[in-house]
Backbone bond lengths (Angstrom), bond angles and torsions (degrees), N, CA, C in turn:
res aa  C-N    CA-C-N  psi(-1)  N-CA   C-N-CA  omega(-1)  CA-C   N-CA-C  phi
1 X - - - 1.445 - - 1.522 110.76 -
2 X 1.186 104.96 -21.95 2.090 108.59 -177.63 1.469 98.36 -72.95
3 X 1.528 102.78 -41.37 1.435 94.34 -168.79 1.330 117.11 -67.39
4 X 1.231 113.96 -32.66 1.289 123.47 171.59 1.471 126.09 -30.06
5 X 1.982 100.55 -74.59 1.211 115.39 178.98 2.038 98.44 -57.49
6 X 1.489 98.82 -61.63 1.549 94.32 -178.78 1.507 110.97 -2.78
7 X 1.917 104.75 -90.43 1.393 119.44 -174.17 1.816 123.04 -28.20
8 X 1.412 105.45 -36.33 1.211 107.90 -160.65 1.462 111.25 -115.73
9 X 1.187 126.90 26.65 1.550 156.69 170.61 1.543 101.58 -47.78
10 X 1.281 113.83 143.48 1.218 107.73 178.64 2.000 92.28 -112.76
11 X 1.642 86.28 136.75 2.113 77.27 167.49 1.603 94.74 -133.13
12 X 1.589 109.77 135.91 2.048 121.47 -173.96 1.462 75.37 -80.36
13 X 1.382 93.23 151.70 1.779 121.38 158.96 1.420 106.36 -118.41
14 X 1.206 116.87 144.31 1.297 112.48 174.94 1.662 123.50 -94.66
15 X 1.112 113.87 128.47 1.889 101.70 -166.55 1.866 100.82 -112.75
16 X 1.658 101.61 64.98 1.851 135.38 158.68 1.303 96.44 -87.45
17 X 1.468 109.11 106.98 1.473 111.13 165.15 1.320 104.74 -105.76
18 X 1.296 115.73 127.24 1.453 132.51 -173.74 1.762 98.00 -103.56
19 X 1.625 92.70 175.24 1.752 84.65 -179.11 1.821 111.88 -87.25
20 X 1.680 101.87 -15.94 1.348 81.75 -174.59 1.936 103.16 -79.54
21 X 1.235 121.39 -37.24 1.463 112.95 171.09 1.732 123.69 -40.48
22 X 1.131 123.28 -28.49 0.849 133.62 -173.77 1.837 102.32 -89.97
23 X 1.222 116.24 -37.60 1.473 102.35 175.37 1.804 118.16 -72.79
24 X 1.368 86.37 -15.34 1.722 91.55 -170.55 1.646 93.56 -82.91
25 X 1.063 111.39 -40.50 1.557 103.64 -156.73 1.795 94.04 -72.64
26 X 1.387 119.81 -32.94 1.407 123.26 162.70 1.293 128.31 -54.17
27 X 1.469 122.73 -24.27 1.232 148.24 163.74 1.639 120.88 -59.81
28 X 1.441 94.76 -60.10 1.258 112.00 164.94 1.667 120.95 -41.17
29 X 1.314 101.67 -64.41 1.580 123.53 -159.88 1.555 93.25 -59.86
30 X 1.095 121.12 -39.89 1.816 138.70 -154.02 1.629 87.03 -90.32
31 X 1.272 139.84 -35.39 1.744 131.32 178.65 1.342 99.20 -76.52
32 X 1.383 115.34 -23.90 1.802 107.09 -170.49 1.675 121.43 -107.97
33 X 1.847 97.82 13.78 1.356 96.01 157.69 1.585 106.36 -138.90
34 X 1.261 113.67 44.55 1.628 113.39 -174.13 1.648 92.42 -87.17
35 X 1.305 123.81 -174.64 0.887 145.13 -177.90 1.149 110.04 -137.81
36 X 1.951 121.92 124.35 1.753 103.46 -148.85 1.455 79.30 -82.82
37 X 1.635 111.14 -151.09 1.406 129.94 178.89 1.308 105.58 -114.61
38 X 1.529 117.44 133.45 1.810 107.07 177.29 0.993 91.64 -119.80
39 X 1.884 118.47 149.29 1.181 120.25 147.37 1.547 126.57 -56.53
40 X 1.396 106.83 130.38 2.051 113.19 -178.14 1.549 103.41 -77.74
41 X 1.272 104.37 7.07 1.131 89.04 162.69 1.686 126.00 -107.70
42 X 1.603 109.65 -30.33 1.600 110.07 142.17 1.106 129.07 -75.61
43 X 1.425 109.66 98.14 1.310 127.57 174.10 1.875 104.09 -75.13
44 X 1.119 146.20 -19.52 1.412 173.06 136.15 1.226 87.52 10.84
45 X 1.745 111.05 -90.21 1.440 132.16 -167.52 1.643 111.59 -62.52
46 X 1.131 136.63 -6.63 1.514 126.39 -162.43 1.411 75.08 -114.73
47 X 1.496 145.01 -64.20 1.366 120.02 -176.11 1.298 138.37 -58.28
48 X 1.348 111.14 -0.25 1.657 135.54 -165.27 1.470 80.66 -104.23
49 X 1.128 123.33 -70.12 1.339 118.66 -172.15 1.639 109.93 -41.29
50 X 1.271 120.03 -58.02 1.445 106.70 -168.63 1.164 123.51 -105.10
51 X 1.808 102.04 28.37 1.838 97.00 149.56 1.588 106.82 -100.34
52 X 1.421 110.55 -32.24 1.543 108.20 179.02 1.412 102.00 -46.97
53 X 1.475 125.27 -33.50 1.726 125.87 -178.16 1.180 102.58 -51.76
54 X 1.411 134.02 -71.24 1.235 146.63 -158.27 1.580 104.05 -76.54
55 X 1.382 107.58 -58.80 1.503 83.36 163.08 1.571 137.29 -41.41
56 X 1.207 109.50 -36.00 1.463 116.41 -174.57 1.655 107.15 -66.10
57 X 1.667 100.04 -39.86 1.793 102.03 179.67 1.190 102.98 -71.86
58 X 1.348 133.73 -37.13 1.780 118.97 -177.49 1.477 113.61 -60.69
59 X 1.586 112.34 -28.98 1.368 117.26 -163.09 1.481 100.01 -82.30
60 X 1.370 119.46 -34.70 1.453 115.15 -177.65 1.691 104.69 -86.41
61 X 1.252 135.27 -4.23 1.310 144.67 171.38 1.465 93.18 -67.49
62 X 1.372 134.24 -62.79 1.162 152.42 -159.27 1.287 117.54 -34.82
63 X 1.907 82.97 -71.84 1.623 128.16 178.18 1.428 93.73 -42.33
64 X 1.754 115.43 -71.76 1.365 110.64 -159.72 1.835 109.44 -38.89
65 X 1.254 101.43 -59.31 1.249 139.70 -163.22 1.536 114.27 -46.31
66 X 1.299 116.01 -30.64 1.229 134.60 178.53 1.930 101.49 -116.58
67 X 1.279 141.51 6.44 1.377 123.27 121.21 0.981 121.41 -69.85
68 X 1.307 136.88 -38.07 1.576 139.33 -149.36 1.389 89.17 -84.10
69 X 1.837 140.69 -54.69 1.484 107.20 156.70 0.930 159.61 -51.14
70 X 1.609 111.16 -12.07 1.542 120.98 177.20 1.585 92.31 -82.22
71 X 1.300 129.82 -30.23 0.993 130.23 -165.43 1.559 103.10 -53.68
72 X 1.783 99.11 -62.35 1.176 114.36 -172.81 1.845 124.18 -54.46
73 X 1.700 94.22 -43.11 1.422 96.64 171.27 1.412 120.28 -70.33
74 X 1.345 120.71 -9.36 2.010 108.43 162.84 1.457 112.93 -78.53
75 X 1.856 112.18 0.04 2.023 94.42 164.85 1.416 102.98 -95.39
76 X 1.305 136.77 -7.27 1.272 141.97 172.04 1.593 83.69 -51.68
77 X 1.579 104.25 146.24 1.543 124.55 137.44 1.417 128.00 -42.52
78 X 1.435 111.55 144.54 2.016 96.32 176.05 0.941 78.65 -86.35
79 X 1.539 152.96 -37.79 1.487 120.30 -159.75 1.967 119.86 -41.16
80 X 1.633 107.68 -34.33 1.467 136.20 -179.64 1.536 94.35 -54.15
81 X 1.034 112.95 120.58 1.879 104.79 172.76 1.633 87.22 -64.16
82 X 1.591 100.37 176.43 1.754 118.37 -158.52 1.728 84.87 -93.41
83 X 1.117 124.02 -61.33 1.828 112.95 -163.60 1.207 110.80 -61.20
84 X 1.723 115.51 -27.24 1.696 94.61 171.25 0.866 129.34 -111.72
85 X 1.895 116.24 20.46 1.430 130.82 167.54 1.926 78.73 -83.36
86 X 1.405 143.60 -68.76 1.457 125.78 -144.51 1.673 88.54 -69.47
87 X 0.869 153.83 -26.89 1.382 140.20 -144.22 1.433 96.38 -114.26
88 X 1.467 137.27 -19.48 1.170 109.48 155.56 1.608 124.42 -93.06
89 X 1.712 112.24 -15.47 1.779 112.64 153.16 1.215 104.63 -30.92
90 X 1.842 123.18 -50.86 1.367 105.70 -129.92 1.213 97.85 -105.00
91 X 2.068 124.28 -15.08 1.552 103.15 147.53 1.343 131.94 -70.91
92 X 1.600 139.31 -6.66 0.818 153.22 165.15 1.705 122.71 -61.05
93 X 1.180 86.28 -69.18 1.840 91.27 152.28 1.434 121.41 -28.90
94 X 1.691 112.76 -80.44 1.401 138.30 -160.97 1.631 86.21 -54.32
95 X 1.210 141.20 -82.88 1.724 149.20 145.44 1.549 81.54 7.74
96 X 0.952 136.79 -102.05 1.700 117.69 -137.18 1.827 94.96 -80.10
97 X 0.842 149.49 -84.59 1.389 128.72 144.40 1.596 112.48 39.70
98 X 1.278 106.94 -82.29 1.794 110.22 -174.49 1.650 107.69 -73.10
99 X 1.424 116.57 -17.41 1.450 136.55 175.34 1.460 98.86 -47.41
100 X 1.227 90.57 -76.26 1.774 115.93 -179.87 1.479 115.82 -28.81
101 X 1.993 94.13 -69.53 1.568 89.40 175.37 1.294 147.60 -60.61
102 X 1.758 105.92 -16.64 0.800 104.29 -162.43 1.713 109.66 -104.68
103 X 1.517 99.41 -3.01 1.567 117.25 172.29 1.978 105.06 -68.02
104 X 1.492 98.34 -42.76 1.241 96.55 -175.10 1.330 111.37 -84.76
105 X 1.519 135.27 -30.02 1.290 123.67 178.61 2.031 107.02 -73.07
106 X 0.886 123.19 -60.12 1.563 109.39 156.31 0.920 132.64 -17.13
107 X 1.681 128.38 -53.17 1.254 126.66 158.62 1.835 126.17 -54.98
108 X 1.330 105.25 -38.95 1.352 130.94 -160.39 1.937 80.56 -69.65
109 X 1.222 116.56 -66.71 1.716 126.67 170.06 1.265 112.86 -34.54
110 X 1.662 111.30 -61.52 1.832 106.19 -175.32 1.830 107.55 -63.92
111 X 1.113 117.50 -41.19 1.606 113.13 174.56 1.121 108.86 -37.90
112 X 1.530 109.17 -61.58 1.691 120.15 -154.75 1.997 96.05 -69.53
113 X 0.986 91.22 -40.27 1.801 85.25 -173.59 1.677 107.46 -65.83
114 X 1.628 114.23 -46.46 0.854 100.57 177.03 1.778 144.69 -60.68
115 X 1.567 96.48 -23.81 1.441 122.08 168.14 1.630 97.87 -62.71
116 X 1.201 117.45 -64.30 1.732 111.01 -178.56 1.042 131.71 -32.27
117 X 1.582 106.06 -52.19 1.481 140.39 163.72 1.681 103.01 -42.66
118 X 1.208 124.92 -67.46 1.310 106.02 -156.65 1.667 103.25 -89.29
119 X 1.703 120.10 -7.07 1.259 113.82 172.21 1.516 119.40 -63.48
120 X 1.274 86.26 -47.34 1.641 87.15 179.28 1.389 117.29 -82.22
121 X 1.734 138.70 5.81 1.187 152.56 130.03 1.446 108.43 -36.19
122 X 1.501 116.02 -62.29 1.601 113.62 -178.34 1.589 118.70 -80.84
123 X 1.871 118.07 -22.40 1.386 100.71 166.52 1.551 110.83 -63.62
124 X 1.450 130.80 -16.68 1.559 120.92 -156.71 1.099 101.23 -104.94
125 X 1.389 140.82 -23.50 1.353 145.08 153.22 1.484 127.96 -59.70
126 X 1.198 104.60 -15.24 1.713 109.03 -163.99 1.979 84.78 -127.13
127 X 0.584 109.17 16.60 2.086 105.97 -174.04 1.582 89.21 -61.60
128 X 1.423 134.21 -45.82 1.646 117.96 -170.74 1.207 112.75 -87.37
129 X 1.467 129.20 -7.92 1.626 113.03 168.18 1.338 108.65 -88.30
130 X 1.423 140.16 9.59 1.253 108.57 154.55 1.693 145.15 -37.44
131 X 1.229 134.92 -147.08 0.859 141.14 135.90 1.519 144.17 -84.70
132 X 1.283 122.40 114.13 1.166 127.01 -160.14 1.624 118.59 -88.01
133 X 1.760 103.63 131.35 1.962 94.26 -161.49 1.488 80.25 -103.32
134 X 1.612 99.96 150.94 1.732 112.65 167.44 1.647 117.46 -77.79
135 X 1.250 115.75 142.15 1.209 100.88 164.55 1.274 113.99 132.47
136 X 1.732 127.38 -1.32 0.943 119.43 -148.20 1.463 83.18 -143.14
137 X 1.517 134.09 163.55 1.430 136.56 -170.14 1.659 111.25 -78.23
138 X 1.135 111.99 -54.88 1.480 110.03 169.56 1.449 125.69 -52.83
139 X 1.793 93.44 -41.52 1.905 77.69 -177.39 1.672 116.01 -68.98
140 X 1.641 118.47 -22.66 1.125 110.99 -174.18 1.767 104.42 -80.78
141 X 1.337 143.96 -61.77 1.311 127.38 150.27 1.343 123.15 13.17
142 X 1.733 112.56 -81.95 1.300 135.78 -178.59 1.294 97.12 -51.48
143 X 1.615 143.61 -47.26 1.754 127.61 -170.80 1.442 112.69 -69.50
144 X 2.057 100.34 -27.41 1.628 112.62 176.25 1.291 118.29 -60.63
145 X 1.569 119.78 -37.80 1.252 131.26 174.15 1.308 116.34 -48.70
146 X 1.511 113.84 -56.91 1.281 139.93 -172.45 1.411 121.95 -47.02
147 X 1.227 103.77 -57.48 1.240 142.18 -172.65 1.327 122.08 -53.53
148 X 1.934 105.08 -55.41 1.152 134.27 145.62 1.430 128.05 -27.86
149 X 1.581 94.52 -50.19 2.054 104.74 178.57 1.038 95.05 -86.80
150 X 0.968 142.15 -11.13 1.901 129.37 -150.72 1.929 89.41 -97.05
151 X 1.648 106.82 -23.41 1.583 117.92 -168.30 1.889 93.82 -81.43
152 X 1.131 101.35 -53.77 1.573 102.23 -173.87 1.380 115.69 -55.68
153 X 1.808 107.82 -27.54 1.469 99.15 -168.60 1.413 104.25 -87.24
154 X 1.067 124.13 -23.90 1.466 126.11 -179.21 1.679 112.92 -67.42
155 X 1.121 100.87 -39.80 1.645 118.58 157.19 1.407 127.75 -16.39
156 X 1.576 72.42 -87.10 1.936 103.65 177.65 1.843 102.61 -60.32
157 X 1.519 103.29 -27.44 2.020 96.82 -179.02 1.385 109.26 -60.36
158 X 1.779 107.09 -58.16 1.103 120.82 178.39 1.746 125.28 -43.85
159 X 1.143 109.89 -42.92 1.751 122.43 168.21 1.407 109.63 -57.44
160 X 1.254 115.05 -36.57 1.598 113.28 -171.47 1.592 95.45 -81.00
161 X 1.489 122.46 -48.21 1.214 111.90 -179.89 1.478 133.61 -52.74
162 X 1.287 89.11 -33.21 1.752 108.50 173.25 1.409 103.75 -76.86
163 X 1.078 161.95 -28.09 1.008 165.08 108.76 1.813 133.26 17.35
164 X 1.830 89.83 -67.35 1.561 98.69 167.81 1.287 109.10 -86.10
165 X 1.460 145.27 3.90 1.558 129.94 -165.38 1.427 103.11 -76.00
């Protein structure tokens, strides 16, 4: 019975933040996202490091992955024997799962194509307002051309103006 109450004891904390608590707990936070220093010359440890990463995410992929069927196999019926109530959760699962990804990588594809699509719509439409370099036979031509219409249109303004006075 001690142990009882023991276990289930209530203890108050007090939440007085002083300045030195607050530097430690800042202290803290700042050791647990530093980035150590590796030698460039052991390359050893930085690749060890980031398969243990990925390993660690496959392993917790796993983990999830294998509750979420037991999960699934307790709405199965017991009448369902248990290995082929988890083994068909867990193609069922994997099935909506690849659903997912592959709804979102398709999309993730039609964006990207479609952005391409209309970039290179506006480089091929807009190719003559760039900037024009001197020096070369066409570009001077092309300002002669220009130049020429730019005379006619002012022309044709002027006629209309004379026109309504």
């Amino acid at each position: 019975m001690a142990f009882i109450l023991k276990s289930f004891s209530y203890k108050p904390q007090t939440l007085a933040f002083t300045s030195q608590s607050r530097c430690e707990s800042l202290l803290k936070s700042k050791k647990r996202f530093m980035i150590p220093f590796v030698n460039p010359r052991n390359r050893r440890s930085r690749i060890h490091a980031a398969q243990s990463n990925f390993f660690r995410v496959l392993q917790t992929a796993y983990k999830v992955g294998k509750d979420g069927v037991e999960a699934g196999t307790t709405l199965v019926p017991e009448s369902v024997p248990r290995p082929i109530a988890r083994i068909s959760v867990a193609v069922v699962g994997a099935a909506v799962v690849l659903f997912f990804v592959k709804s979102f990588l398709s999309t993730a594809f039609f964006f990207l194509a479609t952005m391409g699509l209309i970039y290179s719509a506006f480089i091929a439409f807009n190719k003559d307002d760039g900037p024009t370099t001197g020096g070369s036979d066409t570009t001077s031509s092309s300002t002669a051309t220009t130049a020429s219409t730019d005379e006619e249109t002012l022309e044709e303004a002027r006629r209309i103006m004379e026109k309504y006075k």
